[in-house]
C-alpha positions as CSV (number, residue, x, y, z in Angstrom):
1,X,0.0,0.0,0.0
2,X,1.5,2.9,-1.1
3,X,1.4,6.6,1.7
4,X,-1.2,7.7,-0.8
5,X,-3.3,5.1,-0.6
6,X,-2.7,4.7,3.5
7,X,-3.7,8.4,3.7
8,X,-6.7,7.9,2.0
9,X,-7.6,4.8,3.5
10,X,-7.3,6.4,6.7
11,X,-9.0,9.9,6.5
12,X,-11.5,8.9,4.6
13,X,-13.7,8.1,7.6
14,X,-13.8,11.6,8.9
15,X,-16.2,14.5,7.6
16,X,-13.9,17.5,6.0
17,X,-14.9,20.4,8.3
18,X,-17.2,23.8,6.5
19,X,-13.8,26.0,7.0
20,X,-11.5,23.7,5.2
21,X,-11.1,25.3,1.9
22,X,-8.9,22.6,0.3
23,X,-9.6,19.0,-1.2
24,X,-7.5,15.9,0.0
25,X,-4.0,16.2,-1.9
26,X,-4.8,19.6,-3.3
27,X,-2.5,21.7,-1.5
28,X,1.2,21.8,0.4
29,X,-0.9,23.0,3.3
30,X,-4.6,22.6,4.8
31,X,-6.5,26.0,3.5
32,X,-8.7,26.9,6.5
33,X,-10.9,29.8,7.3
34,X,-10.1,31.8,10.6
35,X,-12.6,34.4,10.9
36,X,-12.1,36.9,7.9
37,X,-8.6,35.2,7.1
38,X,-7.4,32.5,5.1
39,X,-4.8,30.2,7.5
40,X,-2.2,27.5,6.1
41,X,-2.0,24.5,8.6
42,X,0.7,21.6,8.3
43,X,2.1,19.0,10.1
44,X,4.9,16.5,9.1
45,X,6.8,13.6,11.2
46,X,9.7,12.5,10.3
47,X,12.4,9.5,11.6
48,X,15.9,8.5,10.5
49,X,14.8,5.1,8.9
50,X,12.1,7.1,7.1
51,X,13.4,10.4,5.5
52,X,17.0,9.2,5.8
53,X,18.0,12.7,7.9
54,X,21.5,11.9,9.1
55,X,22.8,13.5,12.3
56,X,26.6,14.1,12.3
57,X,25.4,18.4,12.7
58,X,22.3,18.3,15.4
59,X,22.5,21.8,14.4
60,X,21.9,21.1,10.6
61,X,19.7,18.2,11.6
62,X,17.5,20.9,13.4
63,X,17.6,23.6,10.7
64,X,16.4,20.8,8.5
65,X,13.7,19.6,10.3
66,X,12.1,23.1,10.9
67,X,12.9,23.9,6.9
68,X,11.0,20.7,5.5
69,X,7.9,21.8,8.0
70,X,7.9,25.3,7.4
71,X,8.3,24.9,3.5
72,X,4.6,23.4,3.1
73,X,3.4,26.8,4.1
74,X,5.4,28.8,1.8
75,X,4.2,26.4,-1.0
76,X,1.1,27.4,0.0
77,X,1.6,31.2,-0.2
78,X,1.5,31.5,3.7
79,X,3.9,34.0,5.9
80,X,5.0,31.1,8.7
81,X,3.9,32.5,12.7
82,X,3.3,29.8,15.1
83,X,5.2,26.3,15.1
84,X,5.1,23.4,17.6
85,X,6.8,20.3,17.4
86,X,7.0,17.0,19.4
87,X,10.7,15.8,20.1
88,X,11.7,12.3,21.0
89,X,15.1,11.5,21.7
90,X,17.3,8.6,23.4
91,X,17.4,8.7,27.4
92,X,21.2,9.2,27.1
93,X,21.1,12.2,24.5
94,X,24.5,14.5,25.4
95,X,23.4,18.0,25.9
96,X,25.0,19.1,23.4
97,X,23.9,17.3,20.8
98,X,20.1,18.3,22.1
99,X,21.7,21.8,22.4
100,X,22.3,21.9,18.8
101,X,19.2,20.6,17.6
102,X,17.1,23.3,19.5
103,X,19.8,25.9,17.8
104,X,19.3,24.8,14.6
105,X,15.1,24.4,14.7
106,X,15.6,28.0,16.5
107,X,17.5,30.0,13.9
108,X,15.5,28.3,11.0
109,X,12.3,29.9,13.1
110,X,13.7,33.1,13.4
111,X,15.0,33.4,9.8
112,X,11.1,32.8,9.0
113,X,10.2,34.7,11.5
114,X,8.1,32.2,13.0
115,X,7.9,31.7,16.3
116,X,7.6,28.3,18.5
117,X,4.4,28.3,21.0
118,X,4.8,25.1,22.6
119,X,5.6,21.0,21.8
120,X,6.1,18.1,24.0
121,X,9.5,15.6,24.2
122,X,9.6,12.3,24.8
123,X,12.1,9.0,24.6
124,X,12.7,7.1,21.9
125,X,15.5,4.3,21.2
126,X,16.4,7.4,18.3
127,X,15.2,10.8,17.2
128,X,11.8,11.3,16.1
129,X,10.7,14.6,15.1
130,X,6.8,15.9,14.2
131,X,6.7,19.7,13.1
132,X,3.2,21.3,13.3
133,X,3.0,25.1,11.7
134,X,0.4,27.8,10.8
135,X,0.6,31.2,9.3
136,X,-1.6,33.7,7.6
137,X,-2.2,33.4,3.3
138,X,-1.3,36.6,2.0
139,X,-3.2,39.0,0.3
140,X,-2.5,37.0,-3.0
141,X,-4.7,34.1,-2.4
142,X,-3.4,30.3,-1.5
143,X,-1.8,28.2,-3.9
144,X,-2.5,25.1,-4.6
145,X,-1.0,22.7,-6.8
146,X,-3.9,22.3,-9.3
147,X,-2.4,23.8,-12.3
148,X,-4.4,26.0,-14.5
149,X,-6.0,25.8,-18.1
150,X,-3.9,28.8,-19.5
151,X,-0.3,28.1,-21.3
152,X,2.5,28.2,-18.7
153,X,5.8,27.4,-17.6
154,X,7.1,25.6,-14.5
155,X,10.0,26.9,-11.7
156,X,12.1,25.6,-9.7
157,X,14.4,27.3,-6.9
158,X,17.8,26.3,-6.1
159,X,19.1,22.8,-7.1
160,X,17.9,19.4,-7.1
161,X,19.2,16.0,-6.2
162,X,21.1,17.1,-3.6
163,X,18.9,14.8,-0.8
164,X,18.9,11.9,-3.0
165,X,22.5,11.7,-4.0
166,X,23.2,11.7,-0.2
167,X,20.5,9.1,0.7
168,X,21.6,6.9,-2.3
169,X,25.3,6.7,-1.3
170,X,25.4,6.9,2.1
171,X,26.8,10.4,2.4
172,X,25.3,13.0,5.3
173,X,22.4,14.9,4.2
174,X,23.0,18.5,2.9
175,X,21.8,21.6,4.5
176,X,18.1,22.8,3.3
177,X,17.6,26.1,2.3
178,X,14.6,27.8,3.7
179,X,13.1,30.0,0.6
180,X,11.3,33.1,2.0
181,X,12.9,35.7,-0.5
182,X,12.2,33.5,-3.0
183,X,8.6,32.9,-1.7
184,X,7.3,36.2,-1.9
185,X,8.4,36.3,-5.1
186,X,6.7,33.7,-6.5
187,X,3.4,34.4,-4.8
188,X,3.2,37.4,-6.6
189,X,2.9,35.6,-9.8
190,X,2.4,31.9,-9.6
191,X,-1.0,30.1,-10.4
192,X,0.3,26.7,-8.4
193,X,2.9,25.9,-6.2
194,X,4.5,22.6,-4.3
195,X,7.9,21.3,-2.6
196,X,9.9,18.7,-4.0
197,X,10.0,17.1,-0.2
198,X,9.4,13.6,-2.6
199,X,12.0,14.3,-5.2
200,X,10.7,16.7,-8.5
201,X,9.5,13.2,-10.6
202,X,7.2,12.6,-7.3
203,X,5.9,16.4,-7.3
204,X,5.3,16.8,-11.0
205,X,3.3,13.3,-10.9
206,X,1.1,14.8,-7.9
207,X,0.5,18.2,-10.1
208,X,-0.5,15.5,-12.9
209,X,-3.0,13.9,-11.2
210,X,-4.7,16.9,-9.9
211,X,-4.8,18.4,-13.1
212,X,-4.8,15.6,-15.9
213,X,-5.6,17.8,-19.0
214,X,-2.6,19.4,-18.5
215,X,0.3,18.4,-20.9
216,X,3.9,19.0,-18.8
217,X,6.9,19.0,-21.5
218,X,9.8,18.9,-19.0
219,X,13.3,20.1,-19.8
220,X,16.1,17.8,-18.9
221,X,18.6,19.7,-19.7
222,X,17.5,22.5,-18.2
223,X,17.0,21.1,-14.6
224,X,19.3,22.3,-12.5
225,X,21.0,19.2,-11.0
226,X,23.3,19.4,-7.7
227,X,27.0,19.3,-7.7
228,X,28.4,16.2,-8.0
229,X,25.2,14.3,-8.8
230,X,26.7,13.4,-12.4
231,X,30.4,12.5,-11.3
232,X,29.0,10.1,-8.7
233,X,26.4,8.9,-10.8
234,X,29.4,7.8,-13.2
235,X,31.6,6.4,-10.6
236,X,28.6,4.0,-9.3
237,X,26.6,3.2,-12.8
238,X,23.6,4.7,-11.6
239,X,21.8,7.0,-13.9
240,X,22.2,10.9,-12.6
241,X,18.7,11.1,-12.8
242,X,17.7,8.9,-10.2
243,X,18.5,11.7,-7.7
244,X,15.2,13.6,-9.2
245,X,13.2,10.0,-9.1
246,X,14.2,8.5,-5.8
247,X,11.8,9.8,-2.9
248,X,14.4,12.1,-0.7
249,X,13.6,15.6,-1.5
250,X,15.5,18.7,-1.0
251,X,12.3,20.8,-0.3
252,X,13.0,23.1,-2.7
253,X,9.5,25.0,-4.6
254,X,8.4,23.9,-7.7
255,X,6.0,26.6,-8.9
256,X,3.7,27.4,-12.3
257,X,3.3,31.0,-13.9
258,X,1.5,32.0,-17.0
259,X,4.2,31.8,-20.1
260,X,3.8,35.6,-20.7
261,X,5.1,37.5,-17.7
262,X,7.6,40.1,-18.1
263,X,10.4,40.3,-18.5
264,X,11.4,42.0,-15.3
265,X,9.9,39.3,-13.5
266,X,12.0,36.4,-15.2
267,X,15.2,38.7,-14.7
268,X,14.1,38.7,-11.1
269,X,13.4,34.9,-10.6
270,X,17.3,34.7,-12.8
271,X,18.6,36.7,-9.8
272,X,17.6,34.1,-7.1
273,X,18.5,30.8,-9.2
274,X,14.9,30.0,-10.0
275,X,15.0,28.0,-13.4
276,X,12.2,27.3,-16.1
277,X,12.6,23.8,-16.2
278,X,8.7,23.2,-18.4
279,X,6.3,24.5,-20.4
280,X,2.7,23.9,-19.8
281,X,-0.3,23.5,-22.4
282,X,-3.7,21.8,-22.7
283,X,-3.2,19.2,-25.4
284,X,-5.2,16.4,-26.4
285,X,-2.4,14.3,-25.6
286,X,-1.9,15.4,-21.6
287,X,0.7,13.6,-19.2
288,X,4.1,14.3,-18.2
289,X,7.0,14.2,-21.2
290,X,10.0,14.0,-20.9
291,X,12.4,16.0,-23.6
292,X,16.2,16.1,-24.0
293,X,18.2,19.0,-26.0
294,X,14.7,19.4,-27.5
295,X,14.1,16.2,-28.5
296,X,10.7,14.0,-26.8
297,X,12.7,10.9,-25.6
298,X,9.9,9.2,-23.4
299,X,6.6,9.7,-21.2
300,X,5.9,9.3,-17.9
301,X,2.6,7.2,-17.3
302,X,4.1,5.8,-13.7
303,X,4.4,7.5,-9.7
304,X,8.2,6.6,-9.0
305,X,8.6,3.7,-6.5
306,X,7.3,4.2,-3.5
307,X,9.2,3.0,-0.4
308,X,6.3,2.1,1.2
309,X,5.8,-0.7,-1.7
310,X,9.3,-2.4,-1.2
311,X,11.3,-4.2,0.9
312,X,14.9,-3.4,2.0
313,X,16.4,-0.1,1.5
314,X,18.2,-1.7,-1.0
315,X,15.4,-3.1,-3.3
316,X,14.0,0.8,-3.1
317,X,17.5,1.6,-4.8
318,X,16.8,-0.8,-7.3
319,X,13.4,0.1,-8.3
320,X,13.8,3.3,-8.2
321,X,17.2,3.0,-10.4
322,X,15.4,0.5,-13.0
323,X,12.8,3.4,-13.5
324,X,14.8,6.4,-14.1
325,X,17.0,4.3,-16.5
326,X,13.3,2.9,-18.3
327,X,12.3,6.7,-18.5
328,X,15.5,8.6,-19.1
C-alpha cells in the first residue's frame, strides 16, 4: 500500500470540516478559514529510517527539520507565525547534541520569522521529530497545486538531487535552504505551487494527477542538478537522474506562472537561481513528457517507486534505479 493510498484509507472516515477550503491532496498545506482570514495548517513527522536525515550536525539536523515543516506553508503562499513540534530522543542524548538541535530548529524559526508556542518531548530508542506550523495566506490568495488551463511554464528554486545523492550513497544529508525571499516572489505571480519534499518526478506526478488535462513538456537539460550528482552517478553506474526520481527531497518550490510575464519578473526569478525547467499547455495528448536537447525521448505514465511498496532499502534503490533508466 502505497502513503497515498494509507492516507486515504485512513482519512476517509472523517467528515472535511465547513472552513477547510482545500480537497485531499490539493495543497502543500490545509486551506482553513479563521474568521475573515485565510490560514495554512501543516504538520509533518519525520524519523531517521524514514526520511533518511543523518545527524553528524544536530544543528543542521535541526535547521532541517524546521525547513522541511515550514516549506509546506510557503508552498502554499502562507507567511510562517506559530510552530510546535514534538521531540523524541534517546534517554542518554549529550546536551549538546540536544543543544544543537534546538539551535538549529531555533534559527531556522527566526529566519522565518516564525515563532515556537509550545511542543512536547519524549524517549525514543532514536530521534523522532513531528513539526506542526500555521501562518496567515497573504493578500495573493493560496496556492494550490492544481495547475491551471492557461499556457504556462514551470519553476524551480535552487538545485535538485542534492537529498537523494546523499541518501543513495550513504553520504550525510545537505543543509536545506529555507526559501522566503524566493517565496514572496513567487506568490506574486504563480498560479500553483508545491515542494519537491518527494524528489521533482514525485511532485510533477502529484501536479498531474490533480490536473490531468494538462500536458507537462519537461526540460532535462534545463534542470538544475546538484553538484556532483553526475560525477558520482558515473563512478557507481547509476543514472544521474535517479537523484530527481528517488523519494528524498531537498524541499526546494516547484512553482507554475503563466508563459507571458515580463520580462522583469523572469530577470528577477534569474537573480535568485529560480530556473524554467517546463512548459505547460492543454493538449489532447496530456501527461508528463520527458524531452532532451529538444528532443521527446519518453513519457511518464508511472508514480516513482514508492518506499512504502518495497522491501529493503536496497530493493528501493533498485526500483527506483530500474525506473529512471526505463524513463530517461
Amino acid at each position: 500500500m502505497t502513503e497515498c493510498d494509507m492516507i486515504k484509507a485512513f482519512t476517509g472516515k472523517f467528515p472535511r470540516s465547513l472552513q477547510q477550503l482545500n480537497t485531499p491532496f490539493e495543497c502543500d498545506s490545509e486551506l482553513i478559514r479563521i474568521g475573515d482570514q485565510t490560514w495554512a495548517v501543516t504538520i509533518d513527522d519525520f524519523s531517521p529510517e524514514e526520511d533518511l536525515f543523518t545527524m553528524e550536525n544536530p544543528e543542521q539536523l535541526g535547521a532541517n527539520l524546521a525547513v522541511a515543516t515550514l516549506s509546506d506553508l510557503l508552498a502554499a503562499g502562507a507567511d510562517p507565525q506559530f510552530f510546535m513540534h514534538a521531540v523524541s530522543v534517546p534517554a542518554d542524548i549529550e546536551e549538546t547534541v540536544l543543544n544543537g538541535l534546538s539551535d538549529g530548529i531555533r534559527k531556522t524559526l527566526a529566519q522565518a520569522n516564525c515563532h515556537l508556542i509550545g511542543g512536547d518531548l519524549g524517549q525514543s530508542e532514536t530521534w523522532r521529530y513531528c513539526g506542526v506550523a500555521m501562518g496567515p495566506v497573504t493578500v495573493a490568495g493560496p496556492l494550490t497545486r492544481r495547475l491551471t488551463g492557461a499556457p504556462g511554464t514551470l519553476w524551480v528554486t535552487g538545485c535538485l538531487g542534492d537529498a537523494n545523492l546523499a541518501a543513495l550513497t550513504g553520504a550525510p544529508t545537505p543543509r536545506f535552504e529555507l526559501r522566503t525571499r524566493e517565496a514572496q516572489l513567487i506568490r506574486q505571480h504563480a498560479t500553483a505551487s508545491m515542494d519537491t519534499s518527494g524528489g521533482l518526478m514525485d511532485a510533477l506526478w502529484t501536479m498531474h494527477q490533480l490536473s490531468p488535462e494538462v500536458r507537462i513538456n519537461l526540460h532535462t537539460d534545463a534542470i538544475p542538478m546538484a553538484e556532483g550528482i553526475r560525477q558520482a552517478a558515473q563512478a557507481t553506474g547509476i543514472p544521474p537522474e535517479t537523484a530527481l526520481t528517488a523519494g528524498a527531497g531537498e524541499y526546494e518550490l516547484l512553482f507554475a506562472t503563466d508563459r507571458n510575464i515580463s520580462d522583469s519578473v523572469r530577470e528577477e526569478f534569474a537573480s535568485l537561481a529560480i530556473t524554467p525547467v517546463a512548459d505547460l499547455s492543454i493538449d489532447a495528448e496530456s501527461g508528463i513528457y520527458i524531452y532532451r536537447h529538444g528532443r521527446l525521448i519518453n513519457r511518464m505514465d508511472s508514480p516513482p517507486p514508492c518506499p512504502r511498496t518495497t522491501g529493503s532499502r536496497q530493493d528501493y534503490i533498485n526500483a527506483v534505479t530500474e525506473f529512471t533508466a526505463s524513463l530517461f
